[in-house]
C-alpha positions in Angstrom: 6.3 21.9 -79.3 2.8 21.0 -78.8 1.0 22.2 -75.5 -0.3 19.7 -72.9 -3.8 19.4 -71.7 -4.4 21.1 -68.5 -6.0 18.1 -67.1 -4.8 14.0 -67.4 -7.2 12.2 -69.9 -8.9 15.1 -71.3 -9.3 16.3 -75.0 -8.6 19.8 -75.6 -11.7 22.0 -76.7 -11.8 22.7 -80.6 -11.1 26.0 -81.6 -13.3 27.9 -83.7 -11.1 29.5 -87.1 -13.9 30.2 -89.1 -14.9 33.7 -89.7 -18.0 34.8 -90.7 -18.4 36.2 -94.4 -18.4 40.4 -94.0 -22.5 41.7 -94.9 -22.0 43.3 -98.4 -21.7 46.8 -97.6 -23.6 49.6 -100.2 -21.2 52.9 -101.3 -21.1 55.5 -98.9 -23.0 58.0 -100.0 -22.0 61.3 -100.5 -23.5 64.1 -98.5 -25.4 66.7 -100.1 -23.9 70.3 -100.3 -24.4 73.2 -97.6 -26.9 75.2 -99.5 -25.1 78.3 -98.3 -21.5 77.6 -99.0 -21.3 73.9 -100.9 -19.3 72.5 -98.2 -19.8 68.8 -96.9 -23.3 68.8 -94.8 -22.6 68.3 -91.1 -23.4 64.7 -90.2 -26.3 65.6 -87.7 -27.9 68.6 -89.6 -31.1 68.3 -90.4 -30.9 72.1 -92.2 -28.5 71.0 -94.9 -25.6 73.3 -93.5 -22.1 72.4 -93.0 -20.9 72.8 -89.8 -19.2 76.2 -90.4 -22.6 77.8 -91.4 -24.5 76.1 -88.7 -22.3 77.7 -85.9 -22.6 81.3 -88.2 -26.6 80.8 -87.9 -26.7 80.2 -84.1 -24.2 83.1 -83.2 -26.3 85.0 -85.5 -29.6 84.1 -84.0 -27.9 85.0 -80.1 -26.9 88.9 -81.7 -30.3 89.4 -83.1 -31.8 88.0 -79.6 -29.2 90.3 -77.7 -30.3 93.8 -79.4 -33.9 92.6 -79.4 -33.5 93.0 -75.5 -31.5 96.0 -75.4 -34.0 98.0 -77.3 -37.3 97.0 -75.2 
């Protein structure tokens, strides 16, 4: 059953069906390896670790920064 127009005398508004044609799209690329362990490279890494040897590095560096204090 076809819908009425909201208002007397006037023509309802055209609806736009057309979509627009998807932008060609290149292959992801694959990340390069962590150069400590091969794992996938952490998205926002700019050392080339994966995330699991990023978080290693940094509780590393807080260790070494902990006994450099204790022994001063």
């Amino acid at each position: 059953m076809p819908r009425k127009p909201s208002q007397p005398g006037a023509a309802p508004k055209p609806r736009r069906t057309a979509r627009r044609a998807a932008p060609a799209q290149e292959a992801p690329r694959k990340p390069a390896p962590c150069v400590v362990c091969g794992g996938e490279v952490a998205p926002f890494s700019t050392e080339e670790l994966c995330w699991v040897c990023r978080r290693l590095k940094i509780s590393a560096w807080r260790d070494i920064e902990g006994q450099a204090a204790i022994q001063e």
